[in-house]
N, C-alpha and C positions, 0 to 999 in steps of 0.2 A: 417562588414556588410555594412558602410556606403561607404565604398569605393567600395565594392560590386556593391552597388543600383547606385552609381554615374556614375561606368563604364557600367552596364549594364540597364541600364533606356530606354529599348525599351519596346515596344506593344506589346502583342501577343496574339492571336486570340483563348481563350478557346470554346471548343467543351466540355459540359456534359450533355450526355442524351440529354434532346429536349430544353436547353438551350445553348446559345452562346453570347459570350459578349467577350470586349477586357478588358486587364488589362494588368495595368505594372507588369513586369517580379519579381521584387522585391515585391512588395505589393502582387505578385499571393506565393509566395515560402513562405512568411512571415505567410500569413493566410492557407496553407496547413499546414508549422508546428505548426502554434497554433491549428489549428483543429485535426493534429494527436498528437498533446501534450493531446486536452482533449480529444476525444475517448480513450487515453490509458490509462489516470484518471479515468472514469468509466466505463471501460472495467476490472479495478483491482480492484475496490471497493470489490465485490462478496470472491473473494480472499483474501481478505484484512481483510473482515469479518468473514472470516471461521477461519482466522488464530489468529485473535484473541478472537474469542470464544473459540477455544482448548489452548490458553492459559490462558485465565479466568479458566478455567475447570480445566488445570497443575495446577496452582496453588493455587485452592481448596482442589485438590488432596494431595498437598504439606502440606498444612496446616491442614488437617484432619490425614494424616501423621502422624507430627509433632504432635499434640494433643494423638494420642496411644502411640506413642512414649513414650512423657511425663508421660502419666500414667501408660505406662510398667516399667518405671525406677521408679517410686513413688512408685508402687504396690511391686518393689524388694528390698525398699529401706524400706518399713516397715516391710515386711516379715523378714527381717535381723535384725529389733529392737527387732523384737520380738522372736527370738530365742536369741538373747543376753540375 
């Protein structure tokens, strides 16, 4: 990047919407990807949140499971004492 910025250190003339200003070519590419680095951070939050509420959810699931389980294997495990 810094050999980048060193060779290509000119001006150039931004057009957005009803603003215009100049900026170096490096500093304008540098703050486009930090700006599309964080729109895509909270562009995935939403995402981020669903996926891990359904696996909060799995793994209640998991663990209430595991709790019948437990007490189908106890429930056959007495029933067998007691025909002994």
């Amino acid at each position: 990047m810094v050999i980048f910025s060193i060779q290509n250190a000119v001006e150039v003339n931004v057009k957005f919407f009803i603003w215009q200003f100049n900026a170096s070519l490096p500093v304008l590419l540098l703050l486009s990807l930090t700006i599309g680095a964080y729109l895509s951070f909270l562009f995935s939050i939403p995402g981020r949140k669903k996926r891990n509420k359904k696996i909060d959810d799995l793994e209640k699931r998991v663990e209430e499971l595991k709790k019948k389980l437990i007490d189908k294997n106890l429930t056959k495990e007495s029933e067998k004492k007691k025909d002994e």
